[in-house]
Every structure is written in C-alpha cells, then in structure tokens.
N, C-alpha and C positions, 0 to 999 in steps of 0.2 A: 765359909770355906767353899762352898758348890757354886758360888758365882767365879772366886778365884781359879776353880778347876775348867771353866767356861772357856773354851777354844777363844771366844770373842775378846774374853776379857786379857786373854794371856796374848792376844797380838797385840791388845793395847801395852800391856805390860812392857811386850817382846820389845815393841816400838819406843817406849819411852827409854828403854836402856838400850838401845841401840845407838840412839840419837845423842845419849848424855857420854853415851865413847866416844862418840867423833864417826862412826860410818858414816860412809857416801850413799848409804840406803836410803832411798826417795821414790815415791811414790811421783809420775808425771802429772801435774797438774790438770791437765784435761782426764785422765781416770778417774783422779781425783771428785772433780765435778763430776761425772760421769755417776761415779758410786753415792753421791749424795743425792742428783736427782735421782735415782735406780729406788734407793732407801725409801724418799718420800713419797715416788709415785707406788709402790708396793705398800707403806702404810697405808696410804690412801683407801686403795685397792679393800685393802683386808677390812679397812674402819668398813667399808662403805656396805662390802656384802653383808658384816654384823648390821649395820644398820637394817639393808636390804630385809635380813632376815626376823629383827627386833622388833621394826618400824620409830615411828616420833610418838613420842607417851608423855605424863609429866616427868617422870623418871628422869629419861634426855633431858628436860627443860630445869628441871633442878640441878642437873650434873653440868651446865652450861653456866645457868646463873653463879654457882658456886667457886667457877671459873673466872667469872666478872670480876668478881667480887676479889677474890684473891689478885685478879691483875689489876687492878686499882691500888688495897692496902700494902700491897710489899714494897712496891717503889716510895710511897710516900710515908713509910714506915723505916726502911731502909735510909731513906734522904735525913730524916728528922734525925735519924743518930749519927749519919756521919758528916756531916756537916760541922758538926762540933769537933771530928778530927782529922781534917781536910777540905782543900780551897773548895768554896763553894759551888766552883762548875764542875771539879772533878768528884764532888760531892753528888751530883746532878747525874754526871752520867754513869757513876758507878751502879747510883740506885736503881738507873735505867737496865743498865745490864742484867742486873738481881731481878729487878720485878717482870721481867721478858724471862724467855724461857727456850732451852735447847732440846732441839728434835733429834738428836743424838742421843742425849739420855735417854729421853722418850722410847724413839725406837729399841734400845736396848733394853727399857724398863717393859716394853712391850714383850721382849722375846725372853724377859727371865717370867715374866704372868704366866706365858705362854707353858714352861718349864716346870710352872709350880701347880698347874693345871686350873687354872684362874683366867674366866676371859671377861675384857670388859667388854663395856659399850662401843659400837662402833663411832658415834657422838665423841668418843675420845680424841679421836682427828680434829675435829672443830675445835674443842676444846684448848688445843693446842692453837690453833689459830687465834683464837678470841684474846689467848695471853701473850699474844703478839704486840699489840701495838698499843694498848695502853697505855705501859712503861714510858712508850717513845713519844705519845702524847703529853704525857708529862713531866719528862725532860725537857722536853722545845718547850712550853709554857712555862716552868719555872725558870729555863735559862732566859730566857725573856724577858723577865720580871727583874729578874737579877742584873740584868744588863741593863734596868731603867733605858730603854730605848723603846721607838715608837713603834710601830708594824709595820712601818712604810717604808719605801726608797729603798736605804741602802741596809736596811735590816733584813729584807724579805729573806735575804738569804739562810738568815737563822729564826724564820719566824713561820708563819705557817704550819701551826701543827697539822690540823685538814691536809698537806701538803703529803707533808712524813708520812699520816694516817694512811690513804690512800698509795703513797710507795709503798708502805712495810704491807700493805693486804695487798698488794698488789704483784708484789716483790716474784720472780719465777718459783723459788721454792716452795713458799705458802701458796701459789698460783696451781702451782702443779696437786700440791698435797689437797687443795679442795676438788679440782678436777678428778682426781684420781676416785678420790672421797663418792663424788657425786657419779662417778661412773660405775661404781661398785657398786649405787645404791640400785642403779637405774638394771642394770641387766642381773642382778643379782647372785640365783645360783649356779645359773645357765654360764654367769662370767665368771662365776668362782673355778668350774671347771674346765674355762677354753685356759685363764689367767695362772691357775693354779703353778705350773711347769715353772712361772716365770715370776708371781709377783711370793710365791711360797715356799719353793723347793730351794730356790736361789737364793734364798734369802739371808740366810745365816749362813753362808759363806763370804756373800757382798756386805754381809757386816765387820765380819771379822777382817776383810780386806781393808775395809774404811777405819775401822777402829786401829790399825798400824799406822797409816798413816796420821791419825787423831793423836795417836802415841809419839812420832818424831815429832808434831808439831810441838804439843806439850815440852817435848825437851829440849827444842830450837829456842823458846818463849820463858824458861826457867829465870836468865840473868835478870829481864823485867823485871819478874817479880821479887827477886833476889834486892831490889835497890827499892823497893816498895816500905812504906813503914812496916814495923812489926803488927800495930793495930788492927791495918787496913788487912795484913794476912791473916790477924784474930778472925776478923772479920769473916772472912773467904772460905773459912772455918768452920763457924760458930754458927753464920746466918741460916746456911741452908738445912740444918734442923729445925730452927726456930721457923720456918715457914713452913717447913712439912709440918712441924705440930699445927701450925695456925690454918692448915688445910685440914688436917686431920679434925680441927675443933669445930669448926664449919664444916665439913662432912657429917658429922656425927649429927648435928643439929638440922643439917638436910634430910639422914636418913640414907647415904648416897650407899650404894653397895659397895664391898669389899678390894673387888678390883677396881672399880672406878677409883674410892677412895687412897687406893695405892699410887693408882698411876696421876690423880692430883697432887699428893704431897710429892710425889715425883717430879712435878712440873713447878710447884711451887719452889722446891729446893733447887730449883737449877738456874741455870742464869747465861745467857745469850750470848755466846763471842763469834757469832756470823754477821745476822743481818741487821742486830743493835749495834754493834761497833761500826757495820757501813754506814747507817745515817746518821750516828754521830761523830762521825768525822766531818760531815759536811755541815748538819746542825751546829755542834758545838765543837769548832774548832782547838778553842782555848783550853778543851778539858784533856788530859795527857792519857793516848790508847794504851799505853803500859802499864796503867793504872785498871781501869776497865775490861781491856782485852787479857792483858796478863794475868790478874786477879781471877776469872772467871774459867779461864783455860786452863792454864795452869795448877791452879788449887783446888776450885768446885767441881771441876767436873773430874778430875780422877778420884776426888773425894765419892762422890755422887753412883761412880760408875765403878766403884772396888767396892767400897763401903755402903756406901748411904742407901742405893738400892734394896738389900737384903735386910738392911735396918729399917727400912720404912714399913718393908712388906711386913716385919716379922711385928714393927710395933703396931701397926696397923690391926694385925691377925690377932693380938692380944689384946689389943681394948676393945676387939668390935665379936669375940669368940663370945 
C-alpha cells in the first residue's frame, strides 16, 4: 500500500487512466527524451559516488557475475517455453525482451530502497548494463539459426550479433548511465555535493514527471495486447516472479546483500520495451512488436512497478532476515 501512496506511482496510475478516457494529455516527445536522459545520467551520478565511496571488492565482482549469469539463463529459459506457444521468431524476440531489462523499473526500484532506508551498491548501475545486451545477443543468434541462412550477403542485415552487441553498449542511454556511473566514481564526494541540487533533490519529481507519461503510453499500447493470446499474457504475468525467485536463488548462493539482492530480482523481473524493441525491429523483422513491445509494457511493467516491487523487497527481506 506505501508504494500505491508514492506521488511517483500515482502519476503513473494518473496517466494510465487518463489515456484509457480518451484525454488529449501528452507529454512532448522531446521532454520526453529529455526526462529519460535526466533519469539515467542522475542514476549514474548516485551509483558512481556509492561506488566512489565503497570502492571495487569481491562483493562488486560477485554482484556482477550474478548479473551475467541471470542475463544469459532468462532469455533462454524464457525462449525454451514459449516457443511451444508461439511462431518461433516472435518466440525469439519475446525471450529477448524478458531476458534484457528496464531502467525504469530500476530507477524506481532504486528510490522505493531508497524509502525503505536500504542502499545498495553503487555496481548496481553496471549491473544494469551488463543485462543489457545478452538477451539481444541471443535473439540475433537464434534468429539465425532459425532462418537456416548463411552470415553473408544478404543476411548481414539480420546477422551479426558483435554488431547488435556493440549498438545496445553503445546505445546514448547505456552510454550516458556508464558516463554518468564513471564520473561519480572519479570526483566522488566533492561531486556529490557540487551535483547534489541536480542529480538528487530533482530527482523524484523528474520521476514522477516520467512515470505520467510511462502511464499514457501504457494505455495508448493496451489494444495490442488486448489481441495477444491469453497464454502469452499468462505469460507477462507469471514470468516476472519466476525470475525474481531465480535471482533470489542465485543471490542467496552468492551471498549478495539485501539490497543488492532486491534490486536483482528487480532487474530480473522486468523486461525491456526501449532499446530491445529498437534492435529488433531491425534484427528481426519478422517477429511482431505488439507481441514483444506490448506484452512487456503493457502488463510487466505496471505489474512490476504497482506490485512486484514491494513483493520482491518484502520476499527478499524474509528469506534473507
């Protein structure tokens, strides 16, 4: 109920019932962008002074590997079940979306930690990068495979994972969040308090700004999924605990701390409708964005960001008490 009471949460709310009436409430697309880079270069910022202030331990190196590790098994975990109830490229790129991860949640899972007087690692930032591009490397390889086609010629277009890999790290978002990341480590306290005004006081207001418009999208995006099988919304459902536990089981067996371990099953429960939908639509044409985009927007992430958050903290907080 204390996240539902979240100023952030209730313009997401605001937004998604605004949009399913029919308002002309819009948020301009250049703000838009604006508040997402704003979001991730302030994550950045905050991961990096923790770090600044932490340093690199095996701690970090476990909380990293653990990150791997989870961005490998979800997508091909995810692919191995739905393939049996959908064509095999939209099979492909659903898994992709699932096994990647949204820096929306994130950041929001970040400021209920934050709430609950819980801080993690600053490595959390990375972390979130690292479960970047996996997924997408193993989308383009299996769609590959699937397409029995060579790597050559007229393939290239849907081949080269190293291609995708090097886009999705490279991409301005992630670009900015490691910049941000690394410049927080380097000036430290001294940049905690010239930055402060800007990457912390502003912060949870430019969320809740972001999360309205996060909220009209959602409800601009509902028909999609509305025409989606029943399954593949079981699905939309169902997965994103079954990852947080599988973060959670792998934490536990790392040792990872409390918050850390939160904010993994956080990242494992969520699923990508930014910069995994942009390269597969160039990657895999054939796999349908209504399926992928819609499924992950639409149902995960309001799941994730009403519910799922408070449930992961609280499950977390009881197996690991």
């Amino acid at each position: 109920m204390s996240t539902l009471l979240d100023p952030a949460i209730l313009f997401f709310v605001f937004g998604v019932l605004a949009g399913l009436m029919g308002s002309n409430l819009e948020i301009p697309k250049p703000i838009s962008q604006f508040l997402s880079l704003y979001l991730l270069m302030a994550l950045g910022l905050k991961g990096g002074f923790a770090l600044a202030e932490t340093g690199l331990d095996f701690t970090v190196a476990k909380g990293l590997v653990v990150a791997f590790l989870l961005a490998w098994l979800i997508p091909i975990a995810a692919y191995a079940f739905l393939r049996h109830h959908v064509a095999a490229l939209d099979a492909v790129a659903i898994a992709a979306a699932y096994g990647s991860v949204s820096a929306v949640t994130f950041v929001t899972a970040m400021q209920f930690l934050d709430g609950q007087g819980l801080v993690p690692g600053g490595h959390m930032a990375a972390a979130l990068v690292i479960m970047e591009s996996p997924a997408v490397i193993f989308a383009v390889t299996m769609a590959n495979r699937l397409r029995h086609q060579p790597l050559t010629g007229a393939a290239i277009a849907h081949a080269a994972p190293s291609h995708h890999f090097r886009e999705s790290l490279t991409q301005g978002a992630q670009l900015l969040l490691l910049g941000g990341m690394a410049i927080g480590w380097i000036t430290g306290d001294a940049g905690r308090e010239v930055m402060e005004p800007f990457s912390i006081d502003l912060f949870k207001g430019m969320l809740a700004f972001f999360l309205l418009d996060m909220g009209l999208q959602v409800a601009r995006n509902v028909k999609d999924v509305k025409a989606a099988s029943p399954m593949l919304v079981i699905f939309a459902l169902v997965a994103p605990p079954v990852h947080a536990l599988l973060a959670l089981g792998l934490c536990l067996l790392a040792s990872i701390s409390l918050a850390d371990t939160i904010l993994l099953m956080v990242l494992a429960a969520s699923a990508s409708y930014i910069v995994v939908p942009a390269v597969l639509r160039q990657a895999i044409p054939e796999a349908r964005p209504a399926l992928y985009f819609g499924m992950s927007l639409v149902v995960t992430f309001p799941l994730n960001l009403i519910v799922g958050i408070p449930f992961y903290a609280h499950l977390a907080t009881q197996v690991m008490s």
